[in-house]
N, C-alpha and C positions, 0 to 999 in steps of 0.2 A: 575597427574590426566589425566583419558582420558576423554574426553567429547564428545555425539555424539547431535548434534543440529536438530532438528525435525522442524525447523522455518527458514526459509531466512532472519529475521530481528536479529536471535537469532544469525545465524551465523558471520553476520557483529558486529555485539558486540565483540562475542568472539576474534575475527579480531582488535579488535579498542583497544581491549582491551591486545594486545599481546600474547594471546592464543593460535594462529594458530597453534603453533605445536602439543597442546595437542589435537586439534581438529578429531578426527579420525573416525567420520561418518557424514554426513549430508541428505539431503532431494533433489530429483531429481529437484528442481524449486531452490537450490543454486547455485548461479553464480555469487556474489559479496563477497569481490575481486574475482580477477581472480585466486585465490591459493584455492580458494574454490572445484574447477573442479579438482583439481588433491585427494580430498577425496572420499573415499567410499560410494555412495549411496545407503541407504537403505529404501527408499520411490518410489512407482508409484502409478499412476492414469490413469484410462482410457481416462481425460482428452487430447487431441491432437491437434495440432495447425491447423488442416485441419477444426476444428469442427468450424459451425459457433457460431456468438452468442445467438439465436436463440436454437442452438441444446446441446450449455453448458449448455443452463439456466434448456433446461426442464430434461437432463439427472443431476444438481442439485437438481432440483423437485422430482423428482422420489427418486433420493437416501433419500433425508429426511423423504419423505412418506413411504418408505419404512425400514427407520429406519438403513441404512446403509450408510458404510463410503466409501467417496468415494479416500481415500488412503488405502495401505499396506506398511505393514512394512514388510521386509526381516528380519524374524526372528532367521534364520538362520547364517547369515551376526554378527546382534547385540548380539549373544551369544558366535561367536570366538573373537568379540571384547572384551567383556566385558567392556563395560564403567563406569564409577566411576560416572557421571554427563550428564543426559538427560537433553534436554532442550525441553517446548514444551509448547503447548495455547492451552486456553478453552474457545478463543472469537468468534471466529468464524470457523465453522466443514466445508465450502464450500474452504476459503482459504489454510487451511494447516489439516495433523490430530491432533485427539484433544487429550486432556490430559486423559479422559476417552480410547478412544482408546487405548491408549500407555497403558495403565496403566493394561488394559484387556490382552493387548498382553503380557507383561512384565511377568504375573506371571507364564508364561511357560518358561521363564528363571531360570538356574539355579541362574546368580549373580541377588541382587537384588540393584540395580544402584538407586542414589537420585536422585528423579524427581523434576524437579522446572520449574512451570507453569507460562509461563509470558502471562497476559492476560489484556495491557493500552488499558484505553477506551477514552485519553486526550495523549495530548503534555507533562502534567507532568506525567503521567502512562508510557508515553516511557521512559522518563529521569528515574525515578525509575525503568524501569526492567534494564536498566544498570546497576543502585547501586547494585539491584538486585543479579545479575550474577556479578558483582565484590567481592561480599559480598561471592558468594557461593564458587566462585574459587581462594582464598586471594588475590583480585585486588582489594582490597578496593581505594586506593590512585591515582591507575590508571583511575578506574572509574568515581570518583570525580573530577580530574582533567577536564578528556573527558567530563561529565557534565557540568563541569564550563563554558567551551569555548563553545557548546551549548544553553547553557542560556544567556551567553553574544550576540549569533548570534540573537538567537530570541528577546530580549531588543532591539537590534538596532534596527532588522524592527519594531517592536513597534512603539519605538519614532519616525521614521523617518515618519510612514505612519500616524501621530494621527494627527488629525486638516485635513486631506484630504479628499476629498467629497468621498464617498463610492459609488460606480457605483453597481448595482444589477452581481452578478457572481454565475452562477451553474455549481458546479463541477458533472458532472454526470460520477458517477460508474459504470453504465452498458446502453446499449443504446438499447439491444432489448432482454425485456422489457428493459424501462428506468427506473433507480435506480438513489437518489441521495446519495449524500456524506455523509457517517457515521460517530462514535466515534469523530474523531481529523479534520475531514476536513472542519465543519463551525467555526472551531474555528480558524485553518489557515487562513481562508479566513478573518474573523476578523482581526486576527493581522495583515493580509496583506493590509488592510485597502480597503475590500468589504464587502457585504455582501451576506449570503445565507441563502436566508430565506427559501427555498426548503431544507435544508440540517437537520438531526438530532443532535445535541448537543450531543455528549458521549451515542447516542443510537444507535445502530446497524443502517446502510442501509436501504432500504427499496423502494417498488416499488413508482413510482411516475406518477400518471395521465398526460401524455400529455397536455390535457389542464391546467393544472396546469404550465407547466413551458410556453404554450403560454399566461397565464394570469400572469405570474412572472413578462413576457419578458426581459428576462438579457441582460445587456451591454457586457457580457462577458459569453461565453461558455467555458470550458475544459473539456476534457472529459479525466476522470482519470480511463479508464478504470482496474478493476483488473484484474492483469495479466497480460495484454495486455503489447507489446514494442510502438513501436508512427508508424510504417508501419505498426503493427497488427491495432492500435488505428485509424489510417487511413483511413482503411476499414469500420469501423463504419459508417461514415460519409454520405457516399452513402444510408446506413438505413435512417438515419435522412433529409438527402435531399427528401427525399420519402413521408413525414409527413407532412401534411398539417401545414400550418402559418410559417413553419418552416423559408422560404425566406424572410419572411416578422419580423422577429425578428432585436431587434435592434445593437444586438451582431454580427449578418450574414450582413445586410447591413453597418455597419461598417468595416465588414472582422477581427472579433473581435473573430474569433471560434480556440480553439487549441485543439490539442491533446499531450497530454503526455506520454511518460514514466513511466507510472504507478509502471511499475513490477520491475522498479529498485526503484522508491519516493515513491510516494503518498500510495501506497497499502503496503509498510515495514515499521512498525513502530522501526525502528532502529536510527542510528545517521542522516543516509541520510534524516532523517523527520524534519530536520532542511535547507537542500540543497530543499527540497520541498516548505517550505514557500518562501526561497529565489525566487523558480522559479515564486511562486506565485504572490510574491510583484512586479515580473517585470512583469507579464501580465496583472495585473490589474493599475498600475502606471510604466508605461516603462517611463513617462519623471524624475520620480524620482527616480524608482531603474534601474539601469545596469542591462543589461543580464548575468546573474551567469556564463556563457557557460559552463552549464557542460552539457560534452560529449551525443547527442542526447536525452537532457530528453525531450522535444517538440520539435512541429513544430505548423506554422498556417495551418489547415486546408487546405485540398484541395477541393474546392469548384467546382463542376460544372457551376452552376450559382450566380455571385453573383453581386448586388446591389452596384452601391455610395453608399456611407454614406450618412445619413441625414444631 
């Protein structure tokens, strides 16, 4: 079977699941494992990392008003492959292209490849597009397995964090404008034993009034931006230092503000969305969970000015 993956979250599956060799295309934004970079890319965007955030949001703007996507497919590429199994999502048209795309593209193909659209809008939507994709490439046993030890990760932070007091935490998705956390990420924050009452339950993102999160006032900032690595995420910062009340939050005078690793955690809904809550549980309770240390997913914020704690 060859399979070409149209998702960064889809490709770490494929990966988790043993696949890697049948793997034979992927998307310019694959980079996890590291065996992902020696496949064929056949995705671009004019997104570029010089662009601020500022100038992604509104050339996102634009493309949706204007009814256009803002990837390409290398059609050309996926017709000498011919792939037996596309993999791709219909959750959100800003992060990766969508299944409608693919699908428009496609029938200028002579083969015509099964498509299967993984679109979790929960912790347990990611665990089933595993089964998912085990199911479509005969991994059933593998996938299951990998599920299991998953669902055992997230039960521990569970019980470990239940009975602990919940400090206010916003995870914000994008910082200029401010977005907070969509689909899976109030619900991480739950089981990490916070809460985010700014964040949407299994609904999309969504902008978020400034004075909203100064009348939240969190104990705990992350900012998870998408896309973003934690030196891109970094740069945000200086946005936010700019915003009125912002100093005066209880999360900045505690020196309680991080930035994450987004583009590898919190924005893949793959296996690593389980290394996500871990990261979580330690920001919001470091004297109960250990630092996970995996490999640069945060840092604390770099703070121009900041406050003692209260």
């Amino acid at each position: 079977m060859k399979i070409c993956s149209l998702l960064p979250s889809a490709t770490e599956i494929v990966f988790a699941l043993g696949l890697g060799d049948s793997l034979v295309a992927v998307t310019h934004e694959c980079n996890y494992p590291p065996a992902a970079a020696t496949r064929l890319r056949v995705t671009s965007t004019p997104i570029h990392p010089g662009m601020s955030s500022q100038e992604i949001d509104d050339l996102v703007m634009a493309s949706v008003a204007a009814g256009e996507s803002l990837y390409q497919i290398d059609l050309g590429a996926l017709a000498r492959l011919e792939p037996d199994l596309i993999l791709t999502q219909q959750l959100c048209e800003v992060c990766a292209i969508s299944e409608g795309e693919v699908r428009r593209a496609l029938k200028t193909l002579p083969s015509q490849p099964k498509i299967l659209n993984l679109e979790p809008r929960s912790l347990a939507g990611i665990l089933e597009n595993i089964i998912d994709v085990g199911n479509a490439t005969g991994k059933q046993s593998a996938a299951a397995e990998l599920v299991r030890g998953l669902e055992g990760r997230i039960e521990s932070v569970r019980a470990r964090a239940a009975g602990l007091a919940r400090p206010r935490v916003f995870c914000m998705e994008w910082a200029d404008p401010p977005f907070c956390g969509g689909h899976w990420m109030k619900e991480l924050v739950d089981i990490a034993g916070g809460r985010d009452d700014l964040s949407r339950l299994h609904q999309p993102s969504t902008r978020v009034e400034w004075s909203s999160i100064i009348e939240f006032a969190p104990e705990v900032v992350v900012l998870t931006c998408c896309g973003f690595d934690v030196p891109r995420a970094m740069q945000e910062v200086k946005i936010l230092e700019s915003r009125a009340g912002f100093h005066e939050l209880s999360a900045v005078r505690a020196g309680r503000v991080y930035v994450a690793h987004a583009m590898a955690y919190f924005s893949r809904p793959g296996p690593r969305i389980v290394d996500s809550l871990e990261i979580l549980a330690h920001l919001i309770h470091p004297d109960v969970f250990p630092d996970p240390a995996f490999v640069d997913a945060f840092a604390t914020a770099d703070l121009v000015r900041q406050s003692q704690p209260a």
